[in-house]
C-alpha positions as CSV (number, residue, x, y, z in Angstrom):
1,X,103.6,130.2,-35.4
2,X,100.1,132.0,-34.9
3,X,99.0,135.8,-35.0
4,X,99.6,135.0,-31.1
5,X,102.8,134.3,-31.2
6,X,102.7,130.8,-29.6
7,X,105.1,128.3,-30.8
8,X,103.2,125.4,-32.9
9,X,104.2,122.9,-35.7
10,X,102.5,123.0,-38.7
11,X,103.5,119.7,-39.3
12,X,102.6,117.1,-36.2
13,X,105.9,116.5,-35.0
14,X,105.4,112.8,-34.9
15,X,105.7,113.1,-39.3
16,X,108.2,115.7,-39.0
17,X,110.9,113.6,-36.7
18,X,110.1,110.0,-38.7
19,X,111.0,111.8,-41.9
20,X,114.0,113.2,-40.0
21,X,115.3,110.3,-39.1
22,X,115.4,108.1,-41.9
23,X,116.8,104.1,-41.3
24,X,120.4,104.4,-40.1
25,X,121.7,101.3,-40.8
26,X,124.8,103.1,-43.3
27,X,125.2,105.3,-40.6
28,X,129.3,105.1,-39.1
29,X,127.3,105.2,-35.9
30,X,124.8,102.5,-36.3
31,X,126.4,99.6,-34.6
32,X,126.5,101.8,-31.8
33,X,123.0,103.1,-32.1
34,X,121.8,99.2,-32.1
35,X,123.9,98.6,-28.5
36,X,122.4,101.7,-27.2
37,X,119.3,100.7,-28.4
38,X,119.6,97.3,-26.1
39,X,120.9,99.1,-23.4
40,X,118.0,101.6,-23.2
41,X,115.5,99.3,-21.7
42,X,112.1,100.2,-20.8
43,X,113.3,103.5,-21.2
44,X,112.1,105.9,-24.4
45,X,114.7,107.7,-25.6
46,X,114.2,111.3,-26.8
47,X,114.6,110.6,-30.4
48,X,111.1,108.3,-30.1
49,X,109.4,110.9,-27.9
50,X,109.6,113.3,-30.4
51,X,108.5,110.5,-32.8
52,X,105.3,110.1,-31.2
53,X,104.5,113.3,-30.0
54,X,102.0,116.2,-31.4
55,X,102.3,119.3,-29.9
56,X,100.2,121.0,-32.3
57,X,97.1,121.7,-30.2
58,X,99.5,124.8,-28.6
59,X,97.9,127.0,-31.4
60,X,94.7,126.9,-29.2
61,X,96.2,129.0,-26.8
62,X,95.9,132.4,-27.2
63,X,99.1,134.6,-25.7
64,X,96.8,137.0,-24.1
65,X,97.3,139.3,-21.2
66,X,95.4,136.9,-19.3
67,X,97.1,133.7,-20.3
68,X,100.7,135.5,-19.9
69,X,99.7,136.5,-16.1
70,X,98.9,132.5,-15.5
71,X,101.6,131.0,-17.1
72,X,104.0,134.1,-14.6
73,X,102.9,132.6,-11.9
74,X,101.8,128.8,-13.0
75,X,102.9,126.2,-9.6
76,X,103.9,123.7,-11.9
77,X,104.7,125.5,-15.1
78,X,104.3,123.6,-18.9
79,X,105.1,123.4,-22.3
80,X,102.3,125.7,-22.9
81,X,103.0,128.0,-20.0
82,X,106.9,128.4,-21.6
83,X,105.2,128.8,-24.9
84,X,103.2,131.7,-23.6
85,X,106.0,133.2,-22.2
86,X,108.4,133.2,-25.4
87,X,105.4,134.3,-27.4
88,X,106.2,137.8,-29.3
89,X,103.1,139.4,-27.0
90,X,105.0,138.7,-23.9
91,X,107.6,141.2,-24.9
92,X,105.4,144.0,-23.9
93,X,105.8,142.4,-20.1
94,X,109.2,142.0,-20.1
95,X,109.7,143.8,-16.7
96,X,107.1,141.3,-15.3
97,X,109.2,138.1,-16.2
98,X,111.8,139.8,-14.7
99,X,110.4,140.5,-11.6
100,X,109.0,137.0,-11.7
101,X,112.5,135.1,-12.7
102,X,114.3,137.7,-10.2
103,X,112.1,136.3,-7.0
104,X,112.4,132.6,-8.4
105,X,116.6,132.7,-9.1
106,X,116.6,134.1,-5.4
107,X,114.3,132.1,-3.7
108,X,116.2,128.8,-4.9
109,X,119.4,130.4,-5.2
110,X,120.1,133.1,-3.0
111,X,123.5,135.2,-3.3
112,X,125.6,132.0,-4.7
113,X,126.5,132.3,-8.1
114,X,129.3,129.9,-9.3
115,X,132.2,130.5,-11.4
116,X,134.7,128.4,-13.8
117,X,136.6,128.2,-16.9
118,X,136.9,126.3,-19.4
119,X,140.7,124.7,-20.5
120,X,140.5,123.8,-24.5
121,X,142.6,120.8,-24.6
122,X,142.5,120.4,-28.4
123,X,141.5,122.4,-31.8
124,X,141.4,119.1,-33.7
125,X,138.2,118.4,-35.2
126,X,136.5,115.7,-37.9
127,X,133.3,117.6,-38.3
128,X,132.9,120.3,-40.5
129,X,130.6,122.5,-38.9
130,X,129.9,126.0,-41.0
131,X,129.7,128.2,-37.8
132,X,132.9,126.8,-36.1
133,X,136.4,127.8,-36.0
134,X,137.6,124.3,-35.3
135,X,135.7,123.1,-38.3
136,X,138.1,120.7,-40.3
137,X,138.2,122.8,-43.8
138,X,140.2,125.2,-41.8
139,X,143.5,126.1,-42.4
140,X,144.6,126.6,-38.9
141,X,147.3,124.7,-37.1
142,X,146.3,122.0,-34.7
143,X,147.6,121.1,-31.5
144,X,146.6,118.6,-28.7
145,X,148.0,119.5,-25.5
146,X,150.2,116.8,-23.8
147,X,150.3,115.6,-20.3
148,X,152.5,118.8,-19.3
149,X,150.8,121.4,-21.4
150,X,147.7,120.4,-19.6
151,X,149.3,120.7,-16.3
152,X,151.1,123.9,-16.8
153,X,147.4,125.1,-18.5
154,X,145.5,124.0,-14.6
155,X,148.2,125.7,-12.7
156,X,147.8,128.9,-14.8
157,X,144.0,128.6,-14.2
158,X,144.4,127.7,-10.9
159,X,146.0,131.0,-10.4
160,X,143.4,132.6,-11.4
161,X,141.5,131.8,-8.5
162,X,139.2,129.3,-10.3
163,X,138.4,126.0,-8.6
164,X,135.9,124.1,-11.2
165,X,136.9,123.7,-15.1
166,X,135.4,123.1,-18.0
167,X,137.7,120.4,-20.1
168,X,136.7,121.1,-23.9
169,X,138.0,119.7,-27.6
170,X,137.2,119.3,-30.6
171,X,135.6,116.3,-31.9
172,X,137.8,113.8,-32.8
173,X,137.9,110.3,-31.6
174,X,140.8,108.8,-32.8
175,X,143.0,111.4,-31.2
176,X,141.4,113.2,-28.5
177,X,138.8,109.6,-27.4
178,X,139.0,107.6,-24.6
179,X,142.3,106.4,-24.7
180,X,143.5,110.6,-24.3
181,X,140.7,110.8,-21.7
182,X,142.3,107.6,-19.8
183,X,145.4,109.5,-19.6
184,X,144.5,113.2,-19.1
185,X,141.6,113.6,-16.6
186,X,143.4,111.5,-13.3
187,X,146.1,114.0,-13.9
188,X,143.5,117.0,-13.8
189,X,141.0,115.6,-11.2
190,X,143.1,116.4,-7.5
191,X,143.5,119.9,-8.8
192,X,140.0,120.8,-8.8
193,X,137.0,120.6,-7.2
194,X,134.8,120.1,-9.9
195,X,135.6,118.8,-13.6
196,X,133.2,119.3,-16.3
197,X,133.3,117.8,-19.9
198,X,132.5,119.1,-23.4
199,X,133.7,116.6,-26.2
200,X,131.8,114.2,-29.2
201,X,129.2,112.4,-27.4
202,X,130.0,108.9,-26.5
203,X,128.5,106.0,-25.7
204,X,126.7,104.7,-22.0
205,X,129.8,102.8,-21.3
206,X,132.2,105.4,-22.3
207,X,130.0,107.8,-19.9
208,X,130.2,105.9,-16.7
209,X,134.0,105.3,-17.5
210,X,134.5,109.1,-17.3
211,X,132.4,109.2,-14.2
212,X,135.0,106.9,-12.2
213,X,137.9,109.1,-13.6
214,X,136.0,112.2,-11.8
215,X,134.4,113.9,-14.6
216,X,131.2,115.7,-12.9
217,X,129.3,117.1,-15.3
218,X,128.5,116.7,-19.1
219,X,127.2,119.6,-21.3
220,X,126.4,118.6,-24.7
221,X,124.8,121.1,-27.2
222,X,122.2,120.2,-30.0
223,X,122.6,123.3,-31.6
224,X,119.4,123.3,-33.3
225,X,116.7,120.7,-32.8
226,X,115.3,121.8,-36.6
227,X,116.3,118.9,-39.0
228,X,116.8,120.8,-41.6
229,X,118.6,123.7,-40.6
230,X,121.0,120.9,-38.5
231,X,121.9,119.1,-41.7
232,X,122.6,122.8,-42.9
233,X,125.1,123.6,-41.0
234,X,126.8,120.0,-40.4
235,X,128.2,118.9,-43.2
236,X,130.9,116.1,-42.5
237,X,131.6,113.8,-39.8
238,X,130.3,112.5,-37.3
239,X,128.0,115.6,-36.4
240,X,126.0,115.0,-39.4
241,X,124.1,111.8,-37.4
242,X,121.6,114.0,-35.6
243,X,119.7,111.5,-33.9
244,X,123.4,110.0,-32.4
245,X,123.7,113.7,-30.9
246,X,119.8,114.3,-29.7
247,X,120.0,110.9,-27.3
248,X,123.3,111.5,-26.0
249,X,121.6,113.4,-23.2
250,X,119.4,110.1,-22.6
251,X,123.3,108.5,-22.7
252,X,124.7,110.4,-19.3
253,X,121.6,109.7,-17.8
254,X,122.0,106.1,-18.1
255,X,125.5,106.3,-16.7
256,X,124.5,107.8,-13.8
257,X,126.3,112.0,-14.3
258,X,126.0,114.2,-11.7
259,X,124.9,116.9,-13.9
260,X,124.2,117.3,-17.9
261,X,123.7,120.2,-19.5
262,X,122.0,120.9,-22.6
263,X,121.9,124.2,-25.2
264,X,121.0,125.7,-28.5
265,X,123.3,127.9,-30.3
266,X,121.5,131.1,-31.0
267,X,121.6,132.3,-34.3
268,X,121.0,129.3,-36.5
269,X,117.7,129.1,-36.9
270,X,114.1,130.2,-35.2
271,X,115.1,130.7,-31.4
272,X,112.0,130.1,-30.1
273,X,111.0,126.9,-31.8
274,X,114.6,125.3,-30.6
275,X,113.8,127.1,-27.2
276,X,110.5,124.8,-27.4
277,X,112.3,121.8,-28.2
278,X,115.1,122.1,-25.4
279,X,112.3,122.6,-22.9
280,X,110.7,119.6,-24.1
281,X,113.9,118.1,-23.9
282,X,114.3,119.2,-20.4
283,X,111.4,118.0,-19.1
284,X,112.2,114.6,-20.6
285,X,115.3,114.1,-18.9
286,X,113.9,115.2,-15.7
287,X,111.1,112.3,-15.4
288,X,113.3,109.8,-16.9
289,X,117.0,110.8,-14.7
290,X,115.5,112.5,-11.8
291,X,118.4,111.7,-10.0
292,X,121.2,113.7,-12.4
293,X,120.9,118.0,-12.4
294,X,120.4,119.6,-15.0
295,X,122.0,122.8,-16.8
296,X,121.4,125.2,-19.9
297,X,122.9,127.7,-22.0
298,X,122.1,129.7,-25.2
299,X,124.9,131.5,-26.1
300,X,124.9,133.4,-29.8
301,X,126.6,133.0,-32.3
302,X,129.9,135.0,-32.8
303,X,132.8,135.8,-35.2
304,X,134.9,132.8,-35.9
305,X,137.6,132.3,-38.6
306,X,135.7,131.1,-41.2
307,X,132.8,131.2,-39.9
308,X,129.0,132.0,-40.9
309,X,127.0,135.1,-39.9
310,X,123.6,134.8,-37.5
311,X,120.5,134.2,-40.0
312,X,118.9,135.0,-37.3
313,X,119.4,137.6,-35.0
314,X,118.5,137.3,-31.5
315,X,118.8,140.9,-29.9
316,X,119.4,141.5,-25.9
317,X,115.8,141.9,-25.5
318,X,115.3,138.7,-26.9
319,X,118.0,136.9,-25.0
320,X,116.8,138.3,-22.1
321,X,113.3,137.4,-22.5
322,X,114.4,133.2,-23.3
323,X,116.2,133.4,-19.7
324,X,113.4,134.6,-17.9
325,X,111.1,132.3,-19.2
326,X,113.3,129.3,-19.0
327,X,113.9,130.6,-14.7
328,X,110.0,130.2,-14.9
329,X,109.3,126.9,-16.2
330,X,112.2,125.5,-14.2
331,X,113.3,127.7,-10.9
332,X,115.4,124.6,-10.1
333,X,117.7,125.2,-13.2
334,X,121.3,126.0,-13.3
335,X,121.5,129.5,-16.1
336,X,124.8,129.6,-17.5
337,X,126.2,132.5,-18.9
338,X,129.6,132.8,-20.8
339,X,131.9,135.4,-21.8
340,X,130.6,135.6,-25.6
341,X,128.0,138.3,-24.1
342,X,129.5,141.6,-23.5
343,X,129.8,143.1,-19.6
344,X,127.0,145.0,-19.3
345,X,124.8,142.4,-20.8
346,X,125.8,139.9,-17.9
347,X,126.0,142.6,-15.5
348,X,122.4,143.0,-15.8
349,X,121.1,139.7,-16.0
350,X,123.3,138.1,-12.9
351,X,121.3,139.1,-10.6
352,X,117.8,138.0,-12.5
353,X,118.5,134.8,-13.5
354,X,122.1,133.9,-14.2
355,X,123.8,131.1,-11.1
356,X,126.7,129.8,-13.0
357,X,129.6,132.3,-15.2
358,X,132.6,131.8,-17.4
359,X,135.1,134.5,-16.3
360,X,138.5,135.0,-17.9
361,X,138.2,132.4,-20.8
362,X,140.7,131.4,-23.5
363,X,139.2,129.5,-26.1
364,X,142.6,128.0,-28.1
365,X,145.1,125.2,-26.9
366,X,147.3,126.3,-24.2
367,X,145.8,129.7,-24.5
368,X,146.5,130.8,-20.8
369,X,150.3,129.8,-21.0
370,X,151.3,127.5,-23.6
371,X,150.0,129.0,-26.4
372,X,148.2,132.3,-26.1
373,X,148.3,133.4,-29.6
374,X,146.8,130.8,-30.9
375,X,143.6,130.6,-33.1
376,X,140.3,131.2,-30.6
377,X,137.5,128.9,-31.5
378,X,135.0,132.0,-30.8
379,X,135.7,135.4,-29.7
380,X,134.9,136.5,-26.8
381,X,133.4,139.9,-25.7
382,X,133.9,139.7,-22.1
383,X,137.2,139.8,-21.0
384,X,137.2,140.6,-17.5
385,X,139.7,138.9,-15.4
386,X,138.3,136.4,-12.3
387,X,139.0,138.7,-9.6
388,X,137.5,141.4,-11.5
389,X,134.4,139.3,-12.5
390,X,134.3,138.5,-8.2
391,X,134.5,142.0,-7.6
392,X,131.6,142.8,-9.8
393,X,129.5,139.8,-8.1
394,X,130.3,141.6,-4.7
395,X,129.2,145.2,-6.0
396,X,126.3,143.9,-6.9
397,X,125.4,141.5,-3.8
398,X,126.0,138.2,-4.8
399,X,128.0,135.8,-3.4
400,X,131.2,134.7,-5.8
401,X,131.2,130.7,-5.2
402,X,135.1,129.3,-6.9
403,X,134.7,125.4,-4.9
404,X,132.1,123.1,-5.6
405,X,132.4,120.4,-3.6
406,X,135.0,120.0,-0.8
407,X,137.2,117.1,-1.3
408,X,137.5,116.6,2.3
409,X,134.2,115.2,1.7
410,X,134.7,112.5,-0.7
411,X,133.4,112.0,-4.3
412,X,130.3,110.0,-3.5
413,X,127.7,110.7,-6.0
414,X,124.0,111.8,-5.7
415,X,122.9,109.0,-8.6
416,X,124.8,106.0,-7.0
């Protein structure tokens, strides 16, 4: 980073990412890799972009008052313009991004602002992750919800008004794979009009197979795009393989998801270099799967059993600033926004930049009938009911949006 501010690499990324991925060929995932690989085509996958790429000529730019002004109001906004607008000197023109994101969320948003919640269908985990409740060195009992435990958990969430849900485990393949995927998600998929997915990543195949079983939309988290912090804070399993994580995204594209979301976990390591790297990321995606949307998140880390404290804290100002910028660089985005932040934070930034909210969340097995005592993955800090959360939307404007997609109007895809 410069006396500017501006995001650069002191190493040329191209050395950093070949030393980060060294030959794979003892990796669990390799054989996998190597089909992948085949399957890819013409087609780079992000892993190799990154390889070959030298961003390092962003120290040039200086974050001026002058350069932060362009990159506000850039038509076609770049790495460097996103750079600018993380920089440490664009905090002093804070209320200018805000204005700026504010215009941008409503000109390609309007009022709508969607809501859903996620249903955790196991706690069962390989990986040994340091900032994770789930993590497998913990002593908390594990539970995979059956065919009836899921259904009783969708009705209860059904009831709570919500019409799109999030379907989240642990990772762990043997248990909770395909073959528990095969039988859960036909039950799940007339009940709502939208089904989203966070699991392990899988493979092309695997992805298209979820798509015919109505899975919509695929978020899948790096964490942290820094190498060394990553193998830091993954210690076991199949987490550890970075590079099987970073082209996963490259993976749904392939098979053709509706939408794929991508995030950093804020707290890990320097925000605004993974902020850098998920744009970069972004962009990727969005040349290479134009037809697929897109989505991102940056929750913080927060207090887990077990679990590790920030080592680096990113304040409000801070998170708000990373929104803004990202509403910049890409009006088109879906924001998510989930109920780690507290109220007021989400109050505020709903109207700015935020079109997609958690609301009501349990974060354990069976934690909205089965099981609600059981261990939370994450706390949570907003815990404001659905109807509530729709009221608030109301007060403040915006239009509460629980259904999707009509079923009355099929399931045909945008990327078939």
């Amino acid at each position: 980073m410069t006396d500017h501010g501006i995001i650069v690499a002191t190493t040329p990324l191209s050395e950093q990412y070949q030393q980060h991925f060294p030959d794979t060929a003892a990796s669990p995932l390799a054989t996998q890799q190597s089909v992948e690989a085949q399957l890819s085509g013409k087609t780079p996958l992000f892993s190799e972009v990154l390889a070959q790429t030298d961003f390092s000529t962003l120290q040039l730019i200086p974050a001026d008052e002058n350069r932060i002004k362009q990159a506000l109001y850039a038509q076609k906004p770049e790495i460097a313009d996103l750079a600018v607008l993380l920089s440490p000197v664009a905090t002093a023109f804070l209320p200018e991004l805000i204005q700026r994101a504010a215009q941008l969320t409503k000109q390609h948003f309007g009022a709508a602002r969607q809501l859903f919640a996620p249903l955790y269908m196991s706690n069962l985990c390989a990986n040994e992750c340091t900032y994770c409740g789930f993590s497998m060195s913990q002593a908390v009992k594990r539970r995979v919800l059956n065919s009836e435990e899921l259904l009783q958990e969708a009705e209860a969430v059904k009831a709570l008004g919500h019409d799109q849900l999030l379907l989240v485990t642990g990772e762990h393949e043997r248990k909770v794979g395909m073959d528990y995927f095969r039988r859960q998600i036909p039950l799940l998929r007339p009940l709502f009009s939208r089904l989203m997915l966070e699991v392990q990543p899988l493979t092309t195949i695997e992805y298209q197979e979820l798509k015919q079983l109505g899975i919509d939309t695929v978020l899948v988290y790096q964490e942290t795009y820094q190498q060394q912090a990553y193998q830091q804070y993954h210690l076991k399993g199949n987490k550890t393989d970075m590079r099987w994580r970073l082209d996963c995204p490259d993976r749904l594209g392939k098979a053709g998801i509706d939408k794929i979301g991508l995030g950093i976990l804020l707290g890990l390591a320097d925000w605004r270099l993974d902020a850098f790297y998920l744009a970069t990321h972004l962009r990727h995606l969005q040349k290479h799967y134009w037809r697929s949307q897109f989505s991102v998140a940056f929750p913080r880390l927060r207090p887990c059993s077990g679990g590790i404290e920030p080592k680096v804290l990113v304040g409000d100002k801070e998170l708000v600033q990373l929104y803004c910028a990202f509403r910049i660089f890409a009006p088109e985005l879906e924001l998510i926004l989930s109920t780690r932040e507290r109220a007021r934070l989400r109050d505020l930034l709903l109207p700015l930049v935020i079109t997609s909210i958690s609301a009501g969340s349990k974060t354990q097995p069976g934690g909205y009938q089965v099981a609600p005592e059981a261990l939370q993955q994450f706390s949570i800090d907003d815990e404001r009911s659905p109807k509530e959360m729709a009221a608030v939307l109301t007060e403040l404007g915006l239009q509460p949006v629980w259904t999707n997609w009509h079923p009355a109007f099929g399931r045909g895809s945008s990327c078939s």
